[in-house]
N, C-alpha and C positions, 0 to 999 in steps of 0.2 A: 214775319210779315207774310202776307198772301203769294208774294214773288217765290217763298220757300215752298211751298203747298202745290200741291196739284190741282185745280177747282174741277179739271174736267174729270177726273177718276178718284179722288180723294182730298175734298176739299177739307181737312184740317188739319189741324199742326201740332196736334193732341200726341206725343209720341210715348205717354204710358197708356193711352186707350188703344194706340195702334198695336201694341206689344201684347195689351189683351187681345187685341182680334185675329191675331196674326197664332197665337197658340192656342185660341178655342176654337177657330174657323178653320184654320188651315192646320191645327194640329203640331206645329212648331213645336220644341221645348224652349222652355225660357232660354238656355245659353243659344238656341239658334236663330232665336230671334233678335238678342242682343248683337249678333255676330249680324244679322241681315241690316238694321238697322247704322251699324258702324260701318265694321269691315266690307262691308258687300254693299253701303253706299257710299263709299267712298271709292272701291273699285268703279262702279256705275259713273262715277265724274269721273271717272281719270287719274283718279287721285292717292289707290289703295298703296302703290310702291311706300309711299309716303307719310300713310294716315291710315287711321280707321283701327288701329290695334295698336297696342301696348308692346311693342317693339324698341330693342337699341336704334336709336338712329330716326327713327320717325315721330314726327309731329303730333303734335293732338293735345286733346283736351280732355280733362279728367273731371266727371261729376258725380259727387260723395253725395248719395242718399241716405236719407233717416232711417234704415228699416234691418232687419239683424241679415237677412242676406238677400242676393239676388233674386231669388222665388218671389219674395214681396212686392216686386215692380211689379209682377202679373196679379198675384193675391190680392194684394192692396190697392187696389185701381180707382182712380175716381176726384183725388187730392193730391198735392203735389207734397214730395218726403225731401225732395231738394236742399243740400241743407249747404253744401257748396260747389265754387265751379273753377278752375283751373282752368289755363290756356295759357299757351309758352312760357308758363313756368312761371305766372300771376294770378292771382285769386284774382277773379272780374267779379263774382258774386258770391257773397254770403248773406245766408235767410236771418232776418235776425232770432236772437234766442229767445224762447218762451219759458222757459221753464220748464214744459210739459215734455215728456218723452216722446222720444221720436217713432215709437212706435205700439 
């Protein structure tokens, strides 16, 4: 929803287009921009003790993309590879199956 978005500095909610901007504009590599988007926004709430990485003990949500590895979120930009989504330990989404490869 727009409430997540920023309208006055970054109005969209696009977060594999922001992942390409973020390592062709600013030079990031993909693991660091993976890391700005999670771990370093969930620091930003207040929230990083607890979330934002793949730690014993903390929280979070886990989303399995279509594509053979992490490089492909920035490669492959433009269509979503989402193929599921975890959160406390419940699939809340799965993309249904096409048949076609996922990548």
């Amino acid at each position: 929803s727009p409430a997540h978005s920023n309208p006055g500095t970054c109005p969209t909610e696009c977060m594999p287009l922001m992942l390409v901007f973020v390592c062709l504009w600013a030079g990031l590599t993909v693991d660091e921009a993976i890391t700005a988007c999670t771990l370093n926004a969930a620091h930003a709430l207040g929230r990083g003790e607890g979330r934002g990485s793949r730690e014993v003990g903390k929280r979070g949500a886990l989303v399995v993309h279509g594509v053979p590895s992490r490089h492909h979120l920035v490669y492959r930009f433009g269509d979503t590879r989402v193929r599921t989504v975890i959160a406390a330990g419940k699939v809340v989404y799965e993309a249904p199956r096409t048949g076609a490869p996922a990548y």
